[in-house]
C-alpha positions in Angstrom: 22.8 -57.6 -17.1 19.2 -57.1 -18.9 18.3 -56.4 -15.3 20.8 -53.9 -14.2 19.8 -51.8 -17.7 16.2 -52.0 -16.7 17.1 -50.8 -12.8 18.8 -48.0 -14.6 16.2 -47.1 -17.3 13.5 -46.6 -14.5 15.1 -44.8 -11.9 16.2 -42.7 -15.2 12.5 -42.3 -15.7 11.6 -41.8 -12.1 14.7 -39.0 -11.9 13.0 -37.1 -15.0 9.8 -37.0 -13.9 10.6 -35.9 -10.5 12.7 -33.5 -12.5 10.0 -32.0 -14.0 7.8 -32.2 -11.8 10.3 -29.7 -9.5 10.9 -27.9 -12.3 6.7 -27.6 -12.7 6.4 -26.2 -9.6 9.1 -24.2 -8.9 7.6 -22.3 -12.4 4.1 -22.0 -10.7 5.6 -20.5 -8.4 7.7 -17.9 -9.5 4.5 -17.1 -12.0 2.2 -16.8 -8.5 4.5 -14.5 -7.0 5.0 -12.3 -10.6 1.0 -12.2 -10.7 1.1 -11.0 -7.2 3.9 -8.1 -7.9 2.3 -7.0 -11.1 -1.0 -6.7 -9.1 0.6 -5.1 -6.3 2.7 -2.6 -9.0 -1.1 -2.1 -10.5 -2.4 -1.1 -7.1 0.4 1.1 -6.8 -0.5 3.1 -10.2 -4.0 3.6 -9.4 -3.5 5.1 -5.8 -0.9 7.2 -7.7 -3.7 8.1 -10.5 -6.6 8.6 -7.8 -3.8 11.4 -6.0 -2.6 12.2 -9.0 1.2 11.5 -7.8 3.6 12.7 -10.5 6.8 11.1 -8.9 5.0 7.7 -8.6 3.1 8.0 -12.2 6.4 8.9 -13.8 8.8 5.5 -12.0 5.7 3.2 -12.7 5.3 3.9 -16.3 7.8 2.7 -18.8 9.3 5.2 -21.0 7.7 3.0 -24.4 4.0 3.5 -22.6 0.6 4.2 -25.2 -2.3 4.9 -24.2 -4.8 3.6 -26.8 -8.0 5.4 -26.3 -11.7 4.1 -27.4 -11.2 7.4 -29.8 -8.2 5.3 -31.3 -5.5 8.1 -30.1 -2.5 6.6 -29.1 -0.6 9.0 -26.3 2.8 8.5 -24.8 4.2 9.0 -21.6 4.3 12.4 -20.8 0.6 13.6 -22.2 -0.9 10.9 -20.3 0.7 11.5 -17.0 0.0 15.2 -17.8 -4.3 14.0 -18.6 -4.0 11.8 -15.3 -2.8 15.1 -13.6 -5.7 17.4 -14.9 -8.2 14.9 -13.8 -10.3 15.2 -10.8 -11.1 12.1 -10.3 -12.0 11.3 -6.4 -12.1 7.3 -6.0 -11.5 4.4 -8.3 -12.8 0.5 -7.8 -11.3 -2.0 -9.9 -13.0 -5.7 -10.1 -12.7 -8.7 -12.2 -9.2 -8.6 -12.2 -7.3 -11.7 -13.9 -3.4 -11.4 -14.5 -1.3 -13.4 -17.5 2.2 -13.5 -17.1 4.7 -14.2 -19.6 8.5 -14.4 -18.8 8.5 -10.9 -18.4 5.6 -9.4 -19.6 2.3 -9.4 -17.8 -1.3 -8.7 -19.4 -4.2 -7.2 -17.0 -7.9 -7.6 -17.9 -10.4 -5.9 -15.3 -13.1 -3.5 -15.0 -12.7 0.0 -12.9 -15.3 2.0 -11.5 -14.2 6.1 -12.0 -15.4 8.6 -9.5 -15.1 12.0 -10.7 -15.8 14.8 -8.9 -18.4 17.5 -10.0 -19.0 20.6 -7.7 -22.3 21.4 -6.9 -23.1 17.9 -8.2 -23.0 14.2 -7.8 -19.9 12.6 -8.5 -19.6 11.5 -12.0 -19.0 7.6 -12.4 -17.6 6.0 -15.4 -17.8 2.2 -15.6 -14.8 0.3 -18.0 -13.1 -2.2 -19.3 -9.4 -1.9 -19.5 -6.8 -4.2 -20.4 -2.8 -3.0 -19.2 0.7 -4.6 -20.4 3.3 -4.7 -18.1 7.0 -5.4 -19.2 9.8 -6.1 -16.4 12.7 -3.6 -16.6 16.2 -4.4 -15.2 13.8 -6.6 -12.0 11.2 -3.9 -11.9 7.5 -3.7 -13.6 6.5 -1.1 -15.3 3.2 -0.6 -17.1 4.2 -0.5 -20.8 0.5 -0.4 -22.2 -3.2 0.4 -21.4 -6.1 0.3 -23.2 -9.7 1.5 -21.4 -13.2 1.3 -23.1 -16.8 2.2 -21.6 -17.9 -0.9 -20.1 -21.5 -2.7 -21.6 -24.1 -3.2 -19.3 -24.5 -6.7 -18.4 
């Protein structure tokens, strides 16, 4: 009898930690393969910035977006798309990239290199730091928040 119990206590054991050691992975998982969207969605917006594509801009932003600015203005939706439209910017770089996701909401910390273009000049780079939110909508991420500063030389 004491042995039977014992049988049954361990493969008990052995059945939760295989469990959770599924339940571990399958979660590492799903997480890798949200960083990867939110990254790919992030791609998305900046090639939509950099040619300054309204229908794009407008589907990858969520309707709740601010835009906190180094000035400490906080724009919504529409005046930012409407800035990223008047822009002439010409390339952008972004490196240093790490992505946090959290059920679903994703931070982005990286740095972006700005090209801007000046006629009759060089183009104008801007160096920053930026940190984006990201919240998943009804299966679909949308950048919720973005906050950019100059970067400090190293």
């Amino acid at each position: 009898m004491r042995y039977a119990f014992f049988a049954a206590i361990v493969g008990l054991t052995n059945l939760v930690q295989t469990t959770s050691y599924a339940q571990a992975m399958t979660t590492t998982a799903s997480q890798q393969t949200d960083e990867q969207i939110v990254l790919a969605v992030e791609d998305e917006y900046v090639a939509a910035e950099v040619t300054r594509n309204e229908a794009t801009l407008r589907q990858l932003i969520d309707d709740r977006f601010a835009f906190n600015s180094s000035n400490g203005t906080i724009t919504g939706k529409e005046e930012f798309i409407q800035n990223v439209l008047k822009m002439v910017m010409v390339g952008q770089q972004i490196r240093e990239r790490s992505v946090l996701v959290e059920g679903d909401v994703a931070i982005i910390f990286g740095t972006a290199e700005l090209r801007f273009a000046d006629p009759g000049k060089e183009d104008a780079i801007q160096s920053l730091r930026y940190t984006s939110a990201y919240v998943k909508r009804q299966g679909r991420w949308r950048m919720l928040a973005l906050q950019m500063q100059q970067r400090a030389p190293r």
